[in-house]
Every structure is written in C-alpha cells, then in structure tokens.
NUVOVEX-5891 format. One line per 5 residues: number of its first residue (from 1); for each residue x, y, z of N, C-alpha, C. Coordinates in nm, 2 decimals, padded with zeros to 4 digits. Each point is the difference from the previous one (the first is absolute). Layout:
! NUVOVEX-5891
NUM = X:Y:Z:X:Y:Z:X:Y:Z | ... .
***
This chain:
! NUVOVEX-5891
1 = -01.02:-11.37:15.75:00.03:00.03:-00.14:00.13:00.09:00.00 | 00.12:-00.01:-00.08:00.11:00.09:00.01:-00.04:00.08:-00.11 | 00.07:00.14:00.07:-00.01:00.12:-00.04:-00.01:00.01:-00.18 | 00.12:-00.05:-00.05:-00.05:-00.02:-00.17:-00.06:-00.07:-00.04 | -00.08:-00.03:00.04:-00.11:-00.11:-00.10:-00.14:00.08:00.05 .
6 = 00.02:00.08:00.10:-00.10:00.06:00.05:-00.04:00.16:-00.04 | 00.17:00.05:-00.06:00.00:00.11:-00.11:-00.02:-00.01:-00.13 | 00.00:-00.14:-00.04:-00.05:-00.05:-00.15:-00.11:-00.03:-00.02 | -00.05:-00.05:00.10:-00.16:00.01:00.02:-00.07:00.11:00.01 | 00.05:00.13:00.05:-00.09:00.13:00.01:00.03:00.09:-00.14 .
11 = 00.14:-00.03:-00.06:-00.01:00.05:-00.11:-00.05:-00.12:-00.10 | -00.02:-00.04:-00.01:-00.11:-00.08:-00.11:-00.11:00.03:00.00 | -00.07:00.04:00.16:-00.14:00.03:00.00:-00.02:00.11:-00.03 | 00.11:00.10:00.01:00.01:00.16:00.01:00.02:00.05:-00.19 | 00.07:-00.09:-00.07:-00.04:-00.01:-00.14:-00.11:-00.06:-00.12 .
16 = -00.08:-00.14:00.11:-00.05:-00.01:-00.02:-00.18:00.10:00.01 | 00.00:00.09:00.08:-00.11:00.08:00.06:00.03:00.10:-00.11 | 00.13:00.03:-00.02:-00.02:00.13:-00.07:-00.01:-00.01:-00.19 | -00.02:-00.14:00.00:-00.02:-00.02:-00.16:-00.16:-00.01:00.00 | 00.00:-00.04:00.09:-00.17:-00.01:00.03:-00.08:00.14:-00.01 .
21 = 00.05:00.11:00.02:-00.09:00.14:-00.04:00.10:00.05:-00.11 | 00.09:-00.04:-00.05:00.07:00.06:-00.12:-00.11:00.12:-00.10 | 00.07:00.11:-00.05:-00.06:00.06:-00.06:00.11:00.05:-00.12 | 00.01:00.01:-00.10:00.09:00.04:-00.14:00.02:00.16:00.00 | 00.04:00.04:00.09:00.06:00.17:00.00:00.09:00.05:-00.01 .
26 = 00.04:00.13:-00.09:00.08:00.01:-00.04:00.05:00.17:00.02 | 00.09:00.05:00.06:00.00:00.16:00.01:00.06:00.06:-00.14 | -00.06:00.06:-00.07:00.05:00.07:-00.15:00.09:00.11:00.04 | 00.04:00.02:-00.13:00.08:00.13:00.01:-00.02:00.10:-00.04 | -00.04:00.17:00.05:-00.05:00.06:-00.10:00.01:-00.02:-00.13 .
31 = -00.09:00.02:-00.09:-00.01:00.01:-00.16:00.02:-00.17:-00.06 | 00.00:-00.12:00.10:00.07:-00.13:-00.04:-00.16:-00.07:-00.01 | -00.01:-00.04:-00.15:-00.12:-00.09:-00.02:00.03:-00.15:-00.06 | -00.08:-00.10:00.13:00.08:-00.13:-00.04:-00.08:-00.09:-00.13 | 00.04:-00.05:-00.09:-00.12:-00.10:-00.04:00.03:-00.11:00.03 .
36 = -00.17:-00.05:00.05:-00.03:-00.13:00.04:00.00:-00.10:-00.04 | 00.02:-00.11:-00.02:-00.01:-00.11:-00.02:-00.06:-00.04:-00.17 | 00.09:-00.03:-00.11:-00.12:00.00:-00.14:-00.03:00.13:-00.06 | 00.08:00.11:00.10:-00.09:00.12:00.01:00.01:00.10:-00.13 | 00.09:-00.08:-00.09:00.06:00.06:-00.16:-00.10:-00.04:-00.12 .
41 = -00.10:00.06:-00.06:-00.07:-00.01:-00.07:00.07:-00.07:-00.13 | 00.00:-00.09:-00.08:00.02:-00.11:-00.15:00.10:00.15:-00.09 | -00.14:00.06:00.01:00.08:00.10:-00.15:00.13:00.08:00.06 | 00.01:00.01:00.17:00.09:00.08:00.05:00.00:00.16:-00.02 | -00.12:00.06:00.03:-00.04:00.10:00.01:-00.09:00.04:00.11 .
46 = -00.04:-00.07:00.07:-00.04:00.01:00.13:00.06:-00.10:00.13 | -00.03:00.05:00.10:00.02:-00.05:00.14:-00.11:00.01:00.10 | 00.06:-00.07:00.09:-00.12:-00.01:00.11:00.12:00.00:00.13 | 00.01:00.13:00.09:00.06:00.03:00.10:-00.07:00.08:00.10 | 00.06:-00.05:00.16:-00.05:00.04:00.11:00.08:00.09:00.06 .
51 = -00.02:00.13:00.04:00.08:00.10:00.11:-00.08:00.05:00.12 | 00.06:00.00:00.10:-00.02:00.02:00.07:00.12:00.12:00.13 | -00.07:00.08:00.08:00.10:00.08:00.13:-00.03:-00.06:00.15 | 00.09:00.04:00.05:00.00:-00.04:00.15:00.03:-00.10:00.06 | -00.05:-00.05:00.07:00.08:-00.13:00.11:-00.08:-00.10:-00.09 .
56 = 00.06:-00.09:-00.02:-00.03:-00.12:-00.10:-00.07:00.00:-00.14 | 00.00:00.13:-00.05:-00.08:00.06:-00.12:-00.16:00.00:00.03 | -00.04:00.03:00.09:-00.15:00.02:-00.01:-00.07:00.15:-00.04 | 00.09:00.08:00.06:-00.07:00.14:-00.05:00.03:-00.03:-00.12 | -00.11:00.12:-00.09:00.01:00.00:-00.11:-00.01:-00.10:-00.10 .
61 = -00.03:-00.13:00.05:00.08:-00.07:-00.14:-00.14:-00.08:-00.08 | 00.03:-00.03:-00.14:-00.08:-00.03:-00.09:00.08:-00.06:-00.08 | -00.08:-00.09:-00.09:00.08:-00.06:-00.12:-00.09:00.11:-00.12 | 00.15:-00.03:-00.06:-00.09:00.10:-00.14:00.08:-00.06:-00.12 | -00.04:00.03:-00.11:-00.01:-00.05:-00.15:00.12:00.14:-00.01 .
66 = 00.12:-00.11:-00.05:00.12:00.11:-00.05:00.02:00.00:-00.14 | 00.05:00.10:-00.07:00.09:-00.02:-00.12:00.11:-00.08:00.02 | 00.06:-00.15:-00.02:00.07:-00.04:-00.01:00.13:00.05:-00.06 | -00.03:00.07:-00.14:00.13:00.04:-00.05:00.04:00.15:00.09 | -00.06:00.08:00.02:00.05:00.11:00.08:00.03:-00.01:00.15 .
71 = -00.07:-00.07:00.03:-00.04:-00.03:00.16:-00.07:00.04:00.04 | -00.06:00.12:-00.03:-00.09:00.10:00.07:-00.17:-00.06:00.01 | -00.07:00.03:00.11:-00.14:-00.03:00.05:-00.05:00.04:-00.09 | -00.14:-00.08:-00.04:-00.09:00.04:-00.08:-00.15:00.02:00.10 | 00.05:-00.08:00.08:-00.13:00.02:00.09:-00.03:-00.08:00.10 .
76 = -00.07:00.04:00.13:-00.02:-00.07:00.11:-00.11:-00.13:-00.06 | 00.01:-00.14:00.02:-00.14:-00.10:00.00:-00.07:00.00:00.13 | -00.06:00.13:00.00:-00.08:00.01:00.14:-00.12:-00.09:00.07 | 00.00:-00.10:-00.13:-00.09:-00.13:00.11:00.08:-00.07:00.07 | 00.13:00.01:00.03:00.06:-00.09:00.09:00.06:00.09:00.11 .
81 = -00.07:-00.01:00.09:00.00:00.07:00.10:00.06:-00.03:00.17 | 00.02:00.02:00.07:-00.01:-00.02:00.16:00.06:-00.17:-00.02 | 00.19:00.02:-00.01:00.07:-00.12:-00.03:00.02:-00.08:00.15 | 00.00:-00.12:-00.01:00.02:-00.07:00.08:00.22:-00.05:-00.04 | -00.02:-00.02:-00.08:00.17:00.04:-00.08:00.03:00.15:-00.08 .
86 = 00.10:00.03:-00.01:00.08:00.09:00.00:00.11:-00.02:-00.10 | 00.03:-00.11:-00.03:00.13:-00.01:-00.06:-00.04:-00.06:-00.14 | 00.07:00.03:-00.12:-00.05:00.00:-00.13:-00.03:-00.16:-00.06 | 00.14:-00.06:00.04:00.00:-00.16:00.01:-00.14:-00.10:00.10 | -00.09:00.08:00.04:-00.12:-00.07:00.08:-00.13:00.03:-00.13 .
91 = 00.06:00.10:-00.13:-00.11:-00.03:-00.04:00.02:-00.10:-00.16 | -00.11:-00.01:-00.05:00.06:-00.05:-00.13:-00.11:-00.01:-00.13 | 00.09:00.02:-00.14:-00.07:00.08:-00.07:00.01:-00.12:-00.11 | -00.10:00.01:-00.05:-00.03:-00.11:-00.14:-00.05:00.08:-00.08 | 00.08:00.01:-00.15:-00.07:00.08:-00.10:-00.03:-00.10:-00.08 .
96 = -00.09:00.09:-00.09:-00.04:-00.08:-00.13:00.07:00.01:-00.10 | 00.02:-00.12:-00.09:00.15:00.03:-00.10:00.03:00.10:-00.10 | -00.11:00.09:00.00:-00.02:00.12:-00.06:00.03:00.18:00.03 | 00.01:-00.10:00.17:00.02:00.15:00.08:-00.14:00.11:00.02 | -00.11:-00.11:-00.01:-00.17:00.07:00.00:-00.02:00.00:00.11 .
101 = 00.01:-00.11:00.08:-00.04:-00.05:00.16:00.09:00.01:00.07 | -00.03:00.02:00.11:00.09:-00.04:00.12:-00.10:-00.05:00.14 | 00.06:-00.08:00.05:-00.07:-00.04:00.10:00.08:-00.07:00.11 | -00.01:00.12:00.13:00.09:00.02:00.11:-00.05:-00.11:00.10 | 00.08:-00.07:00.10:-00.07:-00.08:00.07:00.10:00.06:00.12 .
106 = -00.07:-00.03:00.14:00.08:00.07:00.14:-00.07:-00.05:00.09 | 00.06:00.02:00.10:-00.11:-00.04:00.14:-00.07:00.12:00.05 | -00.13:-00.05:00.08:-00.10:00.14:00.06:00.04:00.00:00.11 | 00.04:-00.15:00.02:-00.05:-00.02:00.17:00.14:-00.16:00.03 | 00.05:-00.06:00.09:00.08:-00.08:00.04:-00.06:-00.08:-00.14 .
111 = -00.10:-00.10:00.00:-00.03:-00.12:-00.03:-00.13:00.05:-00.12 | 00.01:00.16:-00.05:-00.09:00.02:-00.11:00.05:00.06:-00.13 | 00.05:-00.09:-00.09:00.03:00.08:-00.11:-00.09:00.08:-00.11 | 00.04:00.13:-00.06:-00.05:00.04:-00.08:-00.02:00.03:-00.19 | -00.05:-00.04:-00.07:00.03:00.04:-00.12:-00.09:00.10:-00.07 .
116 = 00.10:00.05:-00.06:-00.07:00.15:-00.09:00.04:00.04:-00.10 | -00.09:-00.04:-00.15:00.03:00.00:-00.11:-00.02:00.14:-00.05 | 00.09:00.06:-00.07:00.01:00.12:-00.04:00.01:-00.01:-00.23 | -00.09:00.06:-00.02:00.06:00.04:-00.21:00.04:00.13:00.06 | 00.14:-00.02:-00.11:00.07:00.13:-00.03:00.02:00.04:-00.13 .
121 = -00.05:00.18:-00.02:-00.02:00.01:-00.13:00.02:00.15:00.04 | 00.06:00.08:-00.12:00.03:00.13:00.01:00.15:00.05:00.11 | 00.05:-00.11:00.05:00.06:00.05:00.10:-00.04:00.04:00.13 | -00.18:-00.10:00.00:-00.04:00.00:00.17:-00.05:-00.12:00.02 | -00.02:00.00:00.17:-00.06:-00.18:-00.02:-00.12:00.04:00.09 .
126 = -00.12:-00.08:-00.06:-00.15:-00.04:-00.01:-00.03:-00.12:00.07 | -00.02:00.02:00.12:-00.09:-00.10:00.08:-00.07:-00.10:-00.12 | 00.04:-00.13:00.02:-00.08:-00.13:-00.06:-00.10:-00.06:00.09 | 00.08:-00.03:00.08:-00.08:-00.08:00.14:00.05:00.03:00.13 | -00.03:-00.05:00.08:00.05:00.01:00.12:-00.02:00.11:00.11 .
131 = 00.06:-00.01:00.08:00.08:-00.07:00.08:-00.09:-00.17:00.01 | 00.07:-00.14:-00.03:-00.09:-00.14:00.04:00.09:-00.02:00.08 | -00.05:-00.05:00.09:00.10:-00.15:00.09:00.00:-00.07:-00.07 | 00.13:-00.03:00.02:00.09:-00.15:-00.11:-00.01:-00.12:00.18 | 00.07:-00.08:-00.06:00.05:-00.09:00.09:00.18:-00.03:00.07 .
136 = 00.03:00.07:00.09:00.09:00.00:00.04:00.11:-00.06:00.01 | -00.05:-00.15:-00.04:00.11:-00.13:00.01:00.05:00.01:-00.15 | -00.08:00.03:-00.10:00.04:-00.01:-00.10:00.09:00.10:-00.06 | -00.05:00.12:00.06:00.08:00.08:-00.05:00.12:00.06:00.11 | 00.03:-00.07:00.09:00.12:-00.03:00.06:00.13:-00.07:-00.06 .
141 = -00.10:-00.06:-00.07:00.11:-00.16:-00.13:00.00:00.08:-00.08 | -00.08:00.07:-00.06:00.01:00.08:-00.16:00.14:00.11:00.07 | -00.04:00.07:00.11:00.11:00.07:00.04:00.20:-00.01:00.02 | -00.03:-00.19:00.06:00.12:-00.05:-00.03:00.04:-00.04:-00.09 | -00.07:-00.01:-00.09:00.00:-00.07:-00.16:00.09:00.10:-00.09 .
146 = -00.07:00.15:-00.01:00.02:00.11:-00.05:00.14:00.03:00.06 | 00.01:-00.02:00.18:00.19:00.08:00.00:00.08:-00.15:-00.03 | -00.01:-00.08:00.02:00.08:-00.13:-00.05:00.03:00.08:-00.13 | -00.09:-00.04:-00.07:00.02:00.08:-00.13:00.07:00.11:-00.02 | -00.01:00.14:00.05:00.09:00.07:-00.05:00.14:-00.03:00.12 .
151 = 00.03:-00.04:00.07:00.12:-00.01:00.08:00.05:-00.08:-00.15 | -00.05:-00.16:-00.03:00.09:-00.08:-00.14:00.04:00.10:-00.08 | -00.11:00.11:-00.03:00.04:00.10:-00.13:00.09:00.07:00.06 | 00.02:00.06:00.09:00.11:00.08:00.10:00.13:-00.06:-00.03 | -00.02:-00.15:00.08:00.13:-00.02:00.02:00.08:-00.05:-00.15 .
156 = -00.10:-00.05:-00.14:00.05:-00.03:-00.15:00.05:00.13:-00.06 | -00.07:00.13:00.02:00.07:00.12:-00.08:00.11:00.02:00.09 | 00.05:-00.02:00.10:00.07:00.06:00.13:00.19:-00.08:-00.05 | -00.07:-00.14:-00.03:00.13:-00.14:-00.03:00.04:00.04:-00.13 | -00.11:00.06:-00.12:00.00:00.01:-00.12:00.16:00.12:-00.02 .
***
C-alpha cells in the first residue's frame, strides 16, 4: 500500500472515530450567557440560555430563563441537570405562541433525548412535565430542521 493512500485511510478513520463520541461543548466567557436554539420566547421577553466555567463549560453550568430585553438571569431551570452537552446550540426550545410554554428538548445520554415542558408566569418557570425521553432520531431532524432554518434567516437578514 503507498504511504498516501495509507495516510488517507487513518485520517478518515481518525475522523471518522471522533464524530462517533462527539459531544456539543462549549467554553463561556465570564458573565457570557448563550441562547439556545428557538431559545427567544414569541412576545420577546424571555429566553432560554446556557452558561457555564472551566474546561469545556461543565463547572457551574445551567440553563436558565433570562430576561430577554435586559439580558440578565431570572433563574437557574434546575431540573436539567448533569449535561451530557454544554453548548447552547445542543439544546432546543419550542414555545407556545403565547409565550406560556416552553418546552426544552436535549440529550441525557449519546442516543437518549430529553424533553421538559415548563409554564411561565410571573417571571418564573414551573415544571409541567418531565424530564420524558423523546426519541432521538426525531429530534436530531427537528434539530437540523430548526438550524437549516435559522442559518436561511441568518444568511436573508445578513444579504438584506
């Protein structure tokens, strides 16, 4: 076998292996809160953002319910706990067209997704349901569905 076709073979496998444990991590910046995916509530007064410290954001970090217009935290969503991702874009948020609901979907585990429906009222959010397993394949598609989508919106206001 000659030498390049035999370096293009171990880096194929060597990329191929490391998409295979992929994990969505993300190192924050002091005081820098990302929102996730959807994560802008209809009426635009809330958010849904993840921070986190240390080597790939795992100390410390939590998603919490922000004031959108100020930016500032309103509060940790302490049922989502002990992340298997880290980075804001791994999770994703469906409101209801009212801005009453929210309901976050993420992974637990490689091949276990999670959903957790939250009402928000007063300026806090109230466990609905959850934590459920969802189905992973589906909401892998719902996941590329959602950035397809904002990348088109991205790159239409960007041309505009």
């Amino acid at each position: 076998m000659k030498p390049p076709l035999l370096i293009s073979i171990l880096l194929l496998f060597i990329a191929c292996a490391a998409t295979a444990f992929a994990t969505a991590n993300y190192e924050y910046k002091p005081g820098e809160y990302v929102t996730v995916t959807n994560g802008r509530s209809p009426d635009g007064r809330y958010a849904i953002a993840t921070h986190g410290e240390g080597d790939l954001g795992y100390d410390n970090w939590h998603v919490y319910l922000m004031d959108a217009q100020t930016g500032k935290k309103i509060g940790p969503l302490e049922e989502i706990r002990d992340p298997l991702d880290t980075a804001a874009d791994a999770y994703v948020a469906k409101w209801s067209p009212d801005s009453s609901k929210v309901a976050l979907n993420y992974r637990a585990d490689r091949h276990v997704a999670v959903t957790i429906v939250y009402r928000i009222a007063n300026r806090r959010a109230y466990l609905v349901s959850g934590p459920t397993q969802t189905d992973w394949f589906n909401l892998s598609n719902k996941l590329r569905s959602a950035r397809l989508r904002l990348l088109l919106t991205n790159r239409r206001t960007q041309v505009s």
